[in-house]
Backbone of each chain as ProteinMPNN parsed JSONL, in Angstrom:
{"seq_chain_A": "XXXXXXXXXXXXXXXXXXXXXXXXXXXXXXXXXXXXXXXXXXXXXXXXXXXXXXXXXXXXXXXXXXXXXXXXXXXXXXXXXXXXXXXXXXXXXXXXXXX", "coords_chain_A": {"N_chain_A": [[-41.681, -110.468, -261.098], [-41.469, -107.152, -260.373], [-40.019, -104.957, -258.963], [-39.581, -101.586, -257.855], [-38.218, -100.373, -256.199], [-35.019, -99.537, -253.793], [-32.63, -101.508, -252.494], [-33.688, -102.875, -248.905], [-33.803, -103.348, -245.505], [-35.895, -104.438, -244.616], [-38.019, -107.249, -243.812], [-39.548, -109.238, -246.246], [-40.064, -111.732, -247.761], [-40.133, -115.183, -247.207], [-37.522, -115.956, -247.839], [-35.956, -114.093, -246.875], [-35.713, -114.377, -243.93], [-33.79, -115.964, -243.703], [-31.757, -114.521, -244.758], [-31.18, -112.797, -242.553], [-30.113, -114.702, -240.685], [-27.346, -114.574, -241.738], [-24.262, -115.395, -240.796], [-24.818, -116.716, -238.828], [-25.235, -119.215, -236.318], [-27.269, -122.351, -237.317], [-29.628, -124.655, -238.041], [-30.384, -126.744, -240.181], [-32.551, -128.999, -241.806], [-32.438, -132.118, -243.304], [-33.558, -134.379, -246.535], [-33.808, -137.809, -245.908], [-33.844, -138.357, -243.625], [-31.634, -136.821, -242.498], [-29.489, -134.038, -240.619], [-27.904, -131.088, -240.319], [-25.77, -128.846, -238.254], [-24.435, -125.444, -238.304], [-22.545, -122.973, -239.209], [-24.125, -120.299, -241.176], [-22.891, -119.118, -244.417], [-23.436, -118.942, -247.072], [-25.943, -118.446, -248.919], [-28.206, -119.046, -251.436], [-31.173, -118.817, -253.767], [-32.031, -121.317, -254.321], [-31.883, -122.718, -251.668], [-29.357, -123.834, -251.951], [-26.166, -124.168, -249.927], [-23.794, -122.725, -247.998], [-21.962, -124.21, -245.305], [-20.293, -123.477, -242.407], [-18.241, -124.945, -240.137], [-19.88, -127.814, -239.618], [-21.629, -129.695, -238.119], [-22.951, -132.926, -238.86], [-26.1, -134.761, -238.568], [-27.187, -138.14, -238.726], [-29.899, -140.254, -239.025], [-31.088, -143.631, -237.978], [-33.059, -146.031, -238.311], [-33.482, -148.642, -236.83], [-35.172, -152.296, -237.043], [-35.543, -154.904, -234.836], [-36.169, -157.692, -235.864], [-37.397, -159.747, -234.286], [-38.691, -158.991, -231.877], [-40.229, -156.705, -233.25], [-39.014, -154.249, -232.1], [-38.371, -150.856, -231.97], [-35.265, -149.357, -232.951], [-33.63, -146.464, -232.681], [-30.698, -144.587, -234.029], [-28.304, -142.942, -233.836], [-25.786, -140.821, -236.306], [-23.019, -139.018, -235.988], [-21.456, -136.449, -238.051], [-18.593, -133.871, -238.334], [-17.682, -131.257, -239.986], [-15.399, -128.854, -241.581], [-15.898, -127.05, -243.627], [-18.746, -127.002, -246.051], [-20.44, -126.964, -248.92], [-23.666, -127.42, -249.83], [-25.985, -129.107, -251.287], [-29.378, -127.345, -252.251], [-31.923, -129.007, -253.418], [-31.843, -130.993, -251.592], [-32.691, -130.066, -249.404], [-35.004, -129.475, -246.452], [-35.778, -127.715, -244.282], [-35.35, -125.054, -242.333], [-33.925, -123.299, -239.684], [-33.43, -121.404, -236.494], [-31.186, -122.516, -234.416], [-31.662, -125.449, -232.243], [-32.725, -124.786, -229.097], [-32.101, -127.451, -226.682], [-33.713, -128.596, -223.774]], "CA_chain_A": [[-42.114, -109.51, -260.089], [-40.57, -106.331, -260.609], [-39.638, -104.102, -257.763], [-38.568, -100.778, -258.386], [-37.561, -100.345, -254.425], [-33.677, -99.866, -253.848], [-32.318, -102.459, -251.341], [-34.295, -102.739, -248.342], [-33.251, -104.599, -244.842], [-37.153, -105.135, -244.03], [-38.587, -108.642, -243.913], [-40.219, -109.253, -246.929], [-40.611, -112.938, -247.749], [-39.104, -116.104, -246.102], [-35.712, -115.944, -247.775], [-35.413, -112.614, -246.241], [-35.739, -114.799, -242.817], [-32.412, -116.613, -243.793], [-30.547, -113.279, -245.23], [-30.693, -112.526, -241.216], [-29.012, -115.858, -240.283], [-25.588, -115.25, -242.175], [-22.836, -115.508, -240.103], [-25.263, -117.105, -237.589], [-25.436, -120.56, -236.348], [-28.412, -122.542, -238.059], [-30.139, -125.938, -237.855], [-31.224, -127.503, -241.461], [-32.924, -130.47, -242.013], [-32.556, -132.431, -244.812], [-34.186, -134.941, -246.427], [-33.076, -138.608, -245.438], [-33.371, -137.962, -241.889], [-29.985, -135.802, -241.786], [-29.856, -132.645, -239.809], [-26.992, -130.423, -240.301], [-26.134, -127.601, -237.658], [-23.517, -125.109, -238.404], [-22.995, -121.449, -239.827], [-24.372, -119.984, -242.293], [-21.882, -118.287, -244.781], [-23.809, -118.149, -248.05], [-27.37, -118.8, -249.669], [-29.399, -118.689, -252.641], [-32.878, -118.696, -253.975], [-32.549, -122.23, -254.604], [-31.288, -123.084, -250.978], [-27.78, -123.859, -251.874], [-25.611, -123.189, -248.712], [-22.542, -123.148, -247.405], [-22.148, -124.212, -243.881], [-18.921, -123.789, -241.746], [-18.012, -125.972, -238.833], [-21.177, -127.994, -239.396], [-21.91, -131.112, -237.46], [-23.934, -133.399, -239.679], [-26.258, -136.424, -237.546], [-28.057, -138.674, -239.662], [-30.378, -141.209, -237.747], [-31.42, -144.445, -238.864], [-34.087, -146.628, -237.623], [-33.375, -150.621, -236.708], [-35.996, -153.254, -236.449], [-35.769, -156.016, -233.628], [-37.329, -158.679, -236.801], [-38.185, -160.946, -233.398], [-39.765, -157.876, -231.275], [-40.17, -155.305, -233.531], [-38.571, -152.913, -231.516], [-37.142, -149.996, -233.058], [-33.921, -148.663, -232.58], [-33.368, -145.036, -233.331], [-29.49, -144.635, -233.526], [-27.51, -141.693, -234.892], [-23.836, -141.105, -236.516], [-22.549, -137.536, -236.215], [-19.739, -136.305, -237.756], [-17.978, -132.911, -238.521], [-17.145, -131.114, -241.412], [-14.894, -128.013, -241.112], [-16.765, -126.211, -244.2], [-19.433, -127.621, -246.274], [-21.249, -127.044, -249.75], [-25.091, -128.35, -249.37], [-27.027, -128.557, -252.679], [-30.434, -127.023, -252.283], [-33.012, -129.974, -253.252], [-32.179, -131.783, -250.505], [-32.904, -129.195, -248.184], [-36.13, -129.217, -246.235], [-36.234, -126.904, -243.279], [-34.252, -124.143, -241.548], [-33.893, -122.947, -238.333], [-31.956, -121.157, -235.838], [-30.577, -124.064, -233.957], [-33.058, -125.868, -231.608], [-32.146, -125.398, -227.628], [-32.607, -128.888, -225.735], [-33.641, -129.002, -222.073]], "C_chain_A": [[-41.213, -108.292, -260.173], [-41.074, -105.189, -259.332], [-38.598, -102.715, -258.02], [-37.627, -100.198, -257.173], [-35.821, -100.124, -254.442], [-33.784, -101.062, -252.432], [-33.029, -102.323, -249.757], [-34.27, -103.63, -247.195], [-34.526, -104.544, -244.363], [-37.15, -106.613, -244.246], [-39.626, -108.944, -245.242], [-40.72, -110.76, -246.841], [-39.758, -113.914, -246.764], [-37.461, -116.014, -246.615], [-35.204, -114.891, -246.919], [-35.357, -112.552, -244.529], [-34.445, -115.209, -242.843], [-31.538, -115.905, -244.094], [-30.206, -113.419, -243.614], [-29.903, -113.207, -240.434], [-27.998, -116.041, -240.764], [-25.011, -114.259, -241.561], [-23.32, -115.733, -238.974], [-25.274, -118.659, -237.247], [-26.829, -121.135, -236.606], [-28.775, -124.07, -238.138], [-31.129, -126.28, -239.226], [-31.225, -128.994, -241.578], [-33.463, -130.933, -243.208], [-33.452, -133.484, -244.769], [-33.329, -136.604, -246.44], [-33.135, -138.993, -244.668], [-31.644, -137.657, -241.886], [-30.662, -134.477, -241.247], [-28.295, -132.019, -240.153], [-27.179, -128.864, -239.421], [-24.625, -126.843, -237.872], [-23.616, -123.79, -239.192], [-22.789, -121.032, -240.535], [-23.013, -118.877, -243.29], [-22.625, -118.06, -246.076], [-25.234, -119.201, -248.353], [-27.468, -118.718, -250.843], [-30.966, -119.157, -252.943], [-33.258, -119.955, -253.826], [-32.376, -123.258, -252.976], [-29.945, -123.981, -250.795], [-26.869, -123.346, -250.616], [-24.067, -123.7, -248.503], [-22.21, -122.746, -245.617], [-20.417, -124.273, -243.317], [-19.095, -124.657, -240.466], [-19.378, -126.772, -238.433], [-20.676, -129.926, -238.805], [-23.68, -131.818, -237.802], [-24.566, -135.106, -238.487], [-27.324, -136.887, -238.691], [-28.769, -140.41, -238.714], [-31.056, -142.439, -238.821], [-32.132, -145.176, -237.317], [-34.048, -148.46, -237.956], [-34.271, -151.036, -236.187], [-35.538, -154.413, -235.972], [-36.576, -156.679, -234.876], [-37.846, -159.924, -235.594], [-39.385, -159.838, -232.386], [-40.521, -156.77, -232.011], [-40.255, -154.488, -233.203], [-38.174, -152.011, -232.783], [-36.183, -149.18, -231.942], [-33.725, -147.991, -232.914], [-31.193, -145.372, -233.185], [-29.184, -143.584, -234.927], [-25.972, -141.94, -234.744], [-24.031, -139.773, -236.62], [-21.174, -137.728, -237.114], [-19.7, -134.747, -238.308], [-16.874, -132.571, -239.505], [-16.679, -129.372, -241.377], [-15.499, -126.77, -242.55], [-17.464, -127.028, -245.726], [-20.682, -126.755, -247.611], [-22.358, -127.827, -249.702], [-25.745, -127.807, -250.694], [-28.483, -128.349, -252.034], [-31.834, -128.152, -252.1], [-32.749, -131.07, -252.064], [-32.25, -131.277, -249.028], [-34.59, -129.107, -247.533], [-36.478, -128.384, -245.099], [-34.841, -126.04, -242.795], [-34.729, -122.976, -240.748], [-33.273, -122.295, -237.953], [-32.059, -122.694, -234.859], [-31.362, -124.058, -233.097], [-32.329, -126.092, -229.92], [-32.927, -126.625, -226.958], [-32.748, -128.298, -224.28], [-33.713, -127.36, -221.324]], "O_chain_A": [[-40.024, -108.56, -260.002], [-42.189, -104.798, -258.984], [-37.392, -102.693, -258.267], [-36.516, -99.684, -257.302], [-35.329, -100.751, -255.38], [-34.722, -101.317, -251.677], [-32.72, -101.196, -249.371], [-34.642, -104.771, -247.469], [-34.366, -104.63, -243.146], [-36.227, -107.125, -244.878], [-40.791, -108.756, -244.889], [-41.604, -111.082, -246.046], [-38.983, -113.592, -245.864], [-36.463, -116.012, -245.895], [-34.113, -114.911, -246.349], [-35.137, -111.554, -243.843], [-33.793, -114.79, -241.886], [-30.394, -116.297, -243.863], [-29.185, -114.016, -243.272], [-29.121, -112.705, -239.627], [-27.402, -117.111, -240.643], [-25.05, -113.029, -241.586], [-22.755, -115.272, -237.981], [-25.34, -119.348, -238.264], [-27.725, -120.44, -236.126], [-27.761, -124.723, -238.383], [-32.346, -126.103, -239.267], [-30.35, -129.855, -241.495], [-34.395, -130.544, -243.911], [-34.085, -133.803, -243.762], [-32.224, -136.615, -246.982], [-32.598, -140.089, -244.505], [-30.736, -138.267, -241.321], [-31.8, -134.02, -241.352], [-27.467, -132.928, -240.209], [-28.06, -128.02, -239.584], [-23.633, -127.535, -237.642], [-24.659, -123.512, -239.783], [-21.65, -120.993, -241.002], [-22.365, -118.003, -242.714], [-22.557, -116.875, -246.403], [-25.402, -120.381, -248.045], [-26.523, -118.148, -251.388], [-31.681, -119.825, -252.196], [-34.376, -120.209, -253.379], [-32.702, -124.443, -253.046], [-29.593, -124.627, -249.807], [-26.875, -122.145, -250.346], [-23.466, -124.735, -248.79], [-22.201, -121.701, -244.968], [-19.544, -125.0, -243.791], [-20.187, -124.923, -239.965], [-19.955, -126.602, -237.359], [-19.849, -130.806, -239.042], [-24.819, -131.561, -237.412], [-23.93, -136.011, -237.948], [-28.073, -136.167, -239.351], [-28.189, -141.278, -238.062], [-31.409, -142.301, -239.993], [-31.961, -145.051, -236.104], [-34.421, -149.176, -238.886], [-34.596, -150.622, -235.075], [-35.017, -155.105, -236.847], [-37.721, -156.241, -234.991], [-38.558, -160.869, -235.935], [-40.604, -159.981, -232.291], [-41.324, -156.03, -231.443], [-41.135, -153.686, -233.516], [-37.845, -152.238, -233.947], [-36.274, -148.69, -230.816], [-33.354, -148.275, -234.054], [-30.617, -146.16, -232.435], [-29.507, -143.455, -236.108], [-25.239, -142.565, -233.977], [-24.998, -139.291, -237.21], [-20.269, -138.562, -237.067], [-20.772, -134.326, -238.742], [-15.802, -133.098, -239.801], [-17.597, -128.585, -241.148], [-15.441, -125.576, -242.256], [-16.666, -127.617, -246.456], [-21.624, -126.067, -247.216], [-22.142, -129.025, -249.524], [-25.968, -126.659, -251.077], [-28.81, -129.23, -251.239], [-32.568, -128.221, -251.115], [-33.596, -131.916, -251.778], [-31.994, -131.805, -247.945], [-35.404, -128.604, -248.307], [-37.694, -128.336, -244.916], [-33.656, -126.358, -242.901], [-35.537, -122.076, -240.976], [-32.258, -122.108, -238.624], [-32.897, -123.592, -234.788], [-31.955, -123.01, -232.842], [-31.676, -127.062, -229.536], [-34.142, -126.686, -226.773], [-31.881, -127.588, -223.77], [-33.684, -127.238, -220.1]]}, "seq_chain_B": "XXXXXXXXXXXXXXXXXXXXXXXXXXXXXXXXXXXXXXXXXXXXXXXXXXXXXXXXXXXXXXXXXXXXXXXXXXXXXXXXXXXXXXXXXXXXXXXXXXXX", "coords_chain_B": {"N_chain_B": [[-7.457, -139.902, -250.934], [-8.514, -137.408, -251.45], [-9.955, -134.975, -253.847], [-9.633, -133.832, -256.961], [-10.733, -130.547, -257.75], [-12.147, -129.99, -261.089], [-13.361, -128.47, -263.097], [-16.152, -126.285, -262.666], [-19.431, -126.757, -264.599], [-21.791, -125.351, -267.082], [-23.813, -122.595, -265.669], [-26.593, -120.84, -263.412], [-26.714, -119.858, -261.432], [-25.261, -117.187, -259.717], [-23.853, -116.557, -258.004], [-22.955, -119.214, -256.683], [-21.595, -120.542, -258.807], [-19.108, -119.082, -259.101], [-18.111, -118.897, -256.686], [-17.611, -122.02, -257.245], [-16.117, -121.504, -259.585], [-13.626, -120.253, -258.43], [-12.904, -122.361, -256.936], [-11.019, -124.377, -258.079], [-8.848, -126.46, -258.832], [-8.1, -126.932, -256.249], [-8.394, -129.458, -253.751], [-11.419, -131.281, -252.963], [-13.951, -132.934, -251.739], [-16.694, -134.996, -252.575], [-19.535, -135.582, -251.893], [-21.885, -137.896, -253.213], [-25.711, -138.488, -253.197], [-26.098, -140.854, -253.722], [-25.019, -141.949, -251.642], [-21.906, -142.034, -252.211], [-19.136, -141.484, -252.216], [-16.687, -139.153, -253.793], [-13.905, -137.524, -253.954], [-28.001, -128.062, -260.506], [-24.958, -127.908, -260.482], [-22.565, -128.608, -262.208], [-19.679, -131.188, -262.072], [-16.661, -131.379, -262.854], [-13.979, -134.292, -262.357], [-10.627, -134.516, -261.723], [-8.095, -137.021, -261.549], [-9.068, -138.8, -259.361], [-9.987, -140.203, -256.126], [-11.48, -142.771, -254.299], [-13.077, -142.504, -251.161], [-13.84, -145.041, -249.987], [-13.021, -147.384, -250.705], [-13.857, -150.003, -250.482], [-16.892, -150.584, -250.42], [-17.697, -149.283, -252.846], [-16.339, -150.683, -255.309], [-16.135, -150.574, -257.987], [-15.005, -147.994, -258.706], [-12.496, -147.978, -258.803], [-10.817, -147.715, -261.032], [-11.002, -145.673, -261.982], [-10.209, -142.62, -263.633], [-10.88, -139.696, -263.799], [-13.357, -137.913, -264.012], [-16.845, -136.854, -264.945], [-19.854, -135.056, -263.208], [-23.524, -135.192, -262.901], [-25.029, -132.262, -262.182], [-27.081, -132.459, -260.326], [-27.387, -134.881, -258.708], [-25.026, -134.455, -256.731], [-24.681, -134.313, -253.495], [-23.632, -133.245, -250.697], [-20.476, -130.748, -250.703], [-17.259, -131.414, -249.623], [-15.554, -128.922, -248.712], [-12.532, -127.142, -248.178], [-11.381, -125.371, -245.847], [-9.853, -123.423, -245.039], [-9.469, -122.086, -247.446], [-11.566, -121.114, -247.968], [-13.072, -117.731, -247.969], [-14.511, -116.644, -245.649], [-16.15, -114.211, -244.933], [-16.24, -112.686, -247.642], [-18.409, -114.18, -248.918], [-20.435, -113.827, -247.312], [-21.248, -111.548, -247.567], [-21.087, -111.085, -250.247], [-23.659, -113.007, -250.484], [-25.742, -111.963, -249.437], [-25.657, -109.698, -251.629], [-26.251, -111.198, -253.392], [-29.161, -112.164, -252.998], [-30.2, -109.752, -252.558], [-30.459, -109.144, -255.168], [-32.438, -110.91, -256.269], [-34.532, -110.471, -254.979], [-35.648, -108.341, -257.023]], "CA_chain_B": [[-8.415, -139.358, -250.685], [-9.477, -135.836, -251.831], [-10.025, -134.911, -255.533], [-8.753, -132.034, -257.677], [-12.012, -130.461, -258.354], [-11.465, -129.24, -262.386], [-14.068, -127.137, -263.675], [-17.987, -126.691, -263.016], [-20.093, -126.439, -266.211], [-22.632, -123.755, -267.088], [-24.26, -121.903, -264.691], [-27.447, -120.091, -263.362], [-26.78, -119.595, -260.286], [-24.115, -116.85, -260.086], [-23.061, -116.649, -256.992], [-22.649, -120.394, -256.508], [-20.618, -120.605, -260.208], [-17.936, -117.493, -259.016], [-17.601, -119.43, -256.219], [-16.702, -122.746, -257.604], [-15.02, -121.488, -260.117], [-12.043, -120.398, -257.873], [-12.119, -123.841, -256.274], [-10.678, -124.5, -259.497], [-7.41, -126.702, -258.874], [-7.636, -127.32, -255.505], [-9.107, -130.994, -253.361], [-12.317, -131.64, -252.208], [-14.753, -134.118, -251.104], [-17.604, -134.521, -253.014], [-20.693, -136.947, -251.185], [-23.385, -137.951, -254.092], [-26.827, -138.774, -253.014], [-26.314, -142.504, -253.266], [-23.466, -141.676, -250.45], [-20.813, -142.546, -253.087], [-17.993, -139.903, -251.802], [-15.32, -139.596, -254.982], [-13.022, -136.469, -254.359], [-28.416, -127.233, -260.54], [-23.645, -126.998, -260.871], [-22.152, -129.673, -262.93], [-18.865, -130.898, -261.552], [-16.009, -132.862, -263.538], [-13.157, -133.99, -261.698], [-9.85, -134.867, -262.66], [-7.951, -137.509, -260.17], [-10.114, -138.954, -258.239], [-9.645, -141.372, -255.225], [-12.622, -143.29, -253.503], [-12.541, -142.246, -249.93], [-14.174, -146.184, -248.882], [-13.136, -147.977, -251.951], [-14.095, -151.647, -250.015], [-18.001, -150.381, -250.701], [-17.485, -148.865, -254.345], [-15.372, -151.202, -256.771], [-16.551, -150.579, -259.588], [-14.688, -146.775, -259.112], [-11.094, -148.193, -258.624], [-10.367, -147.984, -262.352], [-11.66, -144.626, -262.708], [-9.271, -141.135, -262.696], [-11.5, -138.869, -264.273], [-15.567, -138.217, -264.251], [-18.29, -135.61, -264.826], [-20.72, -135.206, -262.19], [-24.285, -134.364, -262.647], [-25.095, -131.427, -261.133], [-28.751, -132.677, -259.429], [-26.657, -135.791, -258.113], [-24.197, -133.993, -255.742], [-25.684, -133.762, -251.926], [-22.565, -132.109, -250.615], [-19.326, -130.644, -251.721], [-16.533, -130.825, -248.54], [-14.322, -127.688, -248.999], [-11.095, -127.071, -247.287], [-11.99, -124.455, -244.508], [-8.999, -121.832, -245.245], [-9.807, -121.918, -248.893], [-13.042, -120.113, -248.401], [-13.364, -116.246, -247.796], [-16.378, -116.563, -245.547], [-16.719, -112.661, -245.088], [-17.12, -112.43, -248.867], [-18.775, -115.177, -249.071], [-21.525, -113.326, -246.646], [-21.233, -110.501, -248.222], [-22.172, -111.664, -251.517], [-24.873, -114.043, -250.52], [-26.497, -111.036, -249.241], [-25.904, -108.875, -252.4], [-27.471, -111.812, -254.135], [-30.311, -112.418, -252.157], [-31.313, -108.696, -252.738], [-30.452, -109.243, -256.786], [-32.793, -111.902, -256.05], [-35.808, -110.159, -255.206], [-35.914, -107.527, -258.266]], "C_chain_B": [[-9.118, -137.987, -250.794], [-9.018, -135.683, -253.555], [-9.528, -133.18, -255.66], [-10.388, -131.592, -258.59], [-11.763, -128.821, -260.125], [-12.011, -128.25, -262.618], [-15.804, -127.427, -263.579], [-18.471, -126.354, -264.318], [-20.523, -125.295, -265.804], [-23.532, -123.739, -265.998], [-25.732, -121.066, -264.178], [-27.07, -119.727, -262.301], [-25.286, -118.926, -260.165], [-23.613, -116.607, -259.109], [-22.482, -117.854, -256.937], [-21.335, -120.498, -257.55], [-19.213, -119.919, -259.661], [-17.291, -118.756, -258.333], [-16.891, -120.901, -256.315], [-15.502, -122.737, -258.244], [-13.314, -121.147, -259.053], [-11.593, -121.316, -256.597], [-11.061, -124.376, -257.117], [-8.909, -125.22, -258.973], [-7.015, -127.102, -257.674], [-8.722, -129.098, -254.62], [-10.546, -130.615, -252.699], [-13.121, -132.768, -252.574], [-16.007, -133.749, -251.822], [-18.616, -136.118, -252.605], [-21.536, -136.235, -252.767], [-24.567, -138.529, -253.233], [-26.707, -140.483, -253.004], [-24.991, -142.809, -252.648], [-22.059, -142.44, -250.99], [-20.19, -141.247, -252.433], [-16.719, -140.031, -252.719], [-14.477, -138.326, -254.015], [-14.053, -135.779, -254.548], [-27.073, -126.968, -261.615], [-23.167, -128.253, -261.486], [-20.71, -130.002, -262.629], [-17.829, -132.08, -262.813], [-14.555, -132.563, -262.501], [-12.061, -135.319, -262.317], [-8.649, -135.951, -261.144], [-7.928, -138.025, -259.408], [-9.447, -140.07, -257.683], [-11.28, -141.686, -254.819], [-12.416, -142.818, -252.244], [-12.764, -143.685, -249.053], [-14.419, -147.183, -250.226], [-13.812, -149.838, -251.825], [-15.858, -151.26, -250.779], [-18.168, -150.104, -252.67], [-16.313, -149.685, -255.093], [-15.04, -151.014, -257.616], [-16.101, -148.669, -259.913], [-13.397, -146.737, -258.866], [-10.511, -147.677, -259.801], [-10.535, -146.421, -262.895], [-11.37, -143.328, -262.017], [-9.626, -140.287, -263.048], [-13.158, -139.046, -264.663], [-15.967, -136.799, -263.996], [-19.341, -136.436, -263.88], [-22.022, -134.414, -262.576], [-24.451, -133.609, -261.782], [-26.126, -132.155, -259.876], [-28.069, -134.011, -258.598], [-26.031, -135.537, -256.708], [-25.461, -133.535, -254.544], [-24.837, -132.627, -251.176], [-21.398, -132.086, -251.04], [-18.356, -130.488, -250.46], [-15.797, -129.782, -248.767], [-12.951, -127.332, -247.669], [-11.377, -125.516, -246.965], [-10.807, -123.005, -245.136], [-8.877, -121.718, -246.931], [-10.457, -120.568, -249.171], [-12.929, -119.156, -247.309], [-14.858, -116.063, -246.983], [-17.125, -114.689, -245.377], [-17.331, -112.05, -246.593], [-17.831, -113.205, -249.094], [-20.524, -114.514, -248.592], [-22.41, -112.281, -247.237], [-21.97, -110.614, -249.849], [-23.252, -111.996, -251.26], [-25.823, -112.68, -250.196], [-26.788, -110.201, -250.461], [-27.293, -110.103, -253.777], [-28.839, -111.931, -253.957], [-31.66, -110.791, -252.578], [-31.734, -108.719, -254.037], [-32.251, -109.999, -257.136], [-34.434, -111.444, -256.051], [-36.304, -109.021, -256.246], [-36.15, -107.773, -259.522]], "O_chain_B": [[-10.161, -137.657, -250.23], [-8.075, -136.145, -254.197], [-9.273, -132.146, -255.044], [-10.927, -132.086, -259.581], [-11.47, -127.628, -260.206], [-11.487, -127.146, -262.468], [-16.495, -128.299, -264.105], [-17.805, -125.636, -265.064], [-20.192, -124.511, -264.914], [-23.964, -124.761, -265.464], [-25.939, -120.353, -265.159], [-27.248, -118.515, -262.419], [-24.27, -119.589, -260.371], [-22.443, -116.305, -259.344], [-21.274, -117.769, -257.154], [-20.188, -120.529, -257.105], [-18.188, -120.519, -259.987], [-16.423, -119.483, -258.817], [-15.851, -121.126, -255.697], [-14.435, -123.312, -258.028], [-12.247, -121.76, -259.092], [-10.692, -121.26, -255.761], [-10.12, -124.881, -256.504], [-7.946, -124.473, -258.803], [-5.89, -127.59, -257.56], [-9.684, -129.586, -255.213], [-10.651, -129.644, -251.949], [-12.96, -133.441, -253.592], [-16.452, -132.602, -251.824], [-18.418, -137.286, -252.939], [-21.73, -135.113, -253.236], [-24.094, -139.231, -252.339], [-27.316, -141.174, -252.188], [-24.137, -143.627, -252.991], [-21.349, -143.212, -250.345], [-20.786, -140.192, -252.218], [-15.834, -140.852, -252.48], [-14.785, -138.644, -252.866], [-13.955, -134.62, -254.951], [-26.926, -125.874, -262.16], [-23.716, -129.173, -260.88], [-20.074, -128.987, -262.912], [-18.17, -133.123, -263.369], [-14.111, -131.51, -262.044], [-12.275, -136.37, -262.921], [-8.54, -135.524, -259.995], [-7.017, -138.009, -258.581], [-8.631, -140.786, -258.263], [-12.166, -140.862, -255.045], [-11.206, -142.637, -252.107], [-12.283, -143.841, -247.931], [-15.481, -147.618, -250.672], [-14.104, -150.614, -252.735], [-15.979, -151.812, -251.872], [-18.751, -150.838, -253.468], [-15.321, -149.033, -255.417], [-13.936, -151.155, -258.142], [-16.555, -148.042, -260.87], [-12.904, -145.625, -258.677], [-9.479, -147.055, -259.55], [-10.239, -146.062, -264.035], [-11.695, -142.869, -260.922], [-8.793, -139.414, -262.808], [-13.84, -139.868, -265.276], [-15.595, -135.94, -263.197], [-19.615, -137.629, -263.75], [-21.938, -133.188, -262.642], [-24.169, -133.905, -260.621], [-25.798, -132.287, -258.697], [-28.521, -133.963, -257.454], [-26.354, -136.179, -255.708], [-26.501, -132.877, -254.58], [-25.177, -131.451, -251.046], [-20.963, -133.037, -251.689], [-18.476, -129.353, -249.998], [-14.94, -130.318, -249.47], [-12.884, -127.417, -246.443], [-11.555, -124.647, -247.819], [-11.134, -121.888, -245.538], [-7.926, -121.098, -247.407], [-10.269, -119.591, -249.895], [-12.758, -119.428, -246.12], [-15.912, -115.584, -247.4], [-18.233, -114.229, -245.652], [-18.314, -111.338, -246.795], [-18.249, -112.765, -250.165], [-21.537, -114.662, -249.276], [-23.625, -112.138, -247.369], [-23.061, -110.278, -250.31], [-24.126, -111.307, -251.785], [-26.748, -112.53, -250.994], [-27.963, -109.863, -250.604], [-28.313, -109.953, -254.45], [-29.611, -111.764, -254.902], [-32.872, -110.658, -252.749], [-32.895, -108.465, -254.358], [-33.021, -109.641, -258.028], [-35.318, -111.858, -256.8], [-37.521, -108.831, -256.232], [-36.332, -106.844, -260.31]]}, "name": "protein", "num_of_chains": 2, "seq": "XXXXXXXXXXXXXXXXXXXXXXXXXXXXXXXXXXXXXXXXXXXXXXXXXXXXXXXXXXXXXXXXXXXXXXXXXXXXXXXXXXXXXXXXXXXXXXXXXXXXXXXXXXXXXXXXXXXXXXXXXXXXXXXXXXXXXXXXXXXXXXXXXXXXXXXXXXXXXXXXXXXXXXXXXXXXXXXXXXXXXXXXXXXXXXXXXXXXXXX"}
């Protein structure tokens, strides 16, 4: 695609949704069921990121093998700055207010 | 518990590359995808500790390893390492590189 344009802070495509979120706080969800929320410091095309002060929850789902209940239950933890490879990236957000 | 992360391989991604490269020598945490945690970017590391060696055994014996790139989920980095203003700064200059 060739663009002869100089630099341009419009909105063009979706990456150009996530340029606007660095040095913002940001809610990505991987794949796994993890969620990572924490702020953005760098991107690329391929969604490579680097997250600072991110607080990672990853939820797992227990079956009751006599009821089959399920049990949602999450582990957080916190990571003071954070390389995230790309393919296991599936969504991004600004962070999601509760309540 | 933290690795001496040596040298990434070759590169496409040139922002990402810069930036490993001047990890170059110092520890981090590297989670793989099958939540092994030793110590696209290809990583070899020179070193290494297990961080939960009761689960992994079979990586007691072992003070040096290449890492596929497509393997690695995340890379921990030591917080006053990283320049996040350039860091911003770049990602942005890339991003525009990116669409031309």
């Amino acid at each position: 695609m060739h663009n002869d344009q100089p630099t341009t802070n419009t909105v063009e495509e979706p990456l150009d949704l996530i340029r606007l979120s660095l040095d913002e706080r940001i809610y990505v969800k991987m794949r796994n069921d993890r969620e990572l929320r924490g702020r953005l410091h760098a991107y690329d095309q391929h969604l490579n990121m680097i997250l600072g002060d991110v607080e990672e929850t990853v939820t797992t789902v227990e079956i009751d093998e006599e009821t089959y209940e399920e049990l949602y239950k999450s582990t957080k933890r916190n990571i003071p700055m954070l390389f995230v490879r790309g393919d296991g990236v599936v969504l991004v957000a600004p962070p999601l207010r509760v309540g | 518990m933290l690795l001496t992360l040596a040298l990434p391989c070759r590169c496409v991604f040139q922002l990402f590359y810069s930036f490993f490269k001047s990890l170059v020598g110092k520890d981090v945490v590297v989670e793989l995808k099958n939540d092994l945690r030793l110590g696209y970017l290809n990583i070899k590391l020179t070193d290494i500790s297990v961080t939960d060696p009761e689960k992994y055994p079979h990586m007691l014996s072992v003070k040096n390893c290449f890492i596929r790139g497509s393997v690695v989920r995340y890379v921990q980095l030591p917080a006053d390492e990283v320049d996040t203003q350039l860091l911003q700064d770049a990602a942005r200059k890339e991003a525009m590189q990116q669409k031309q």
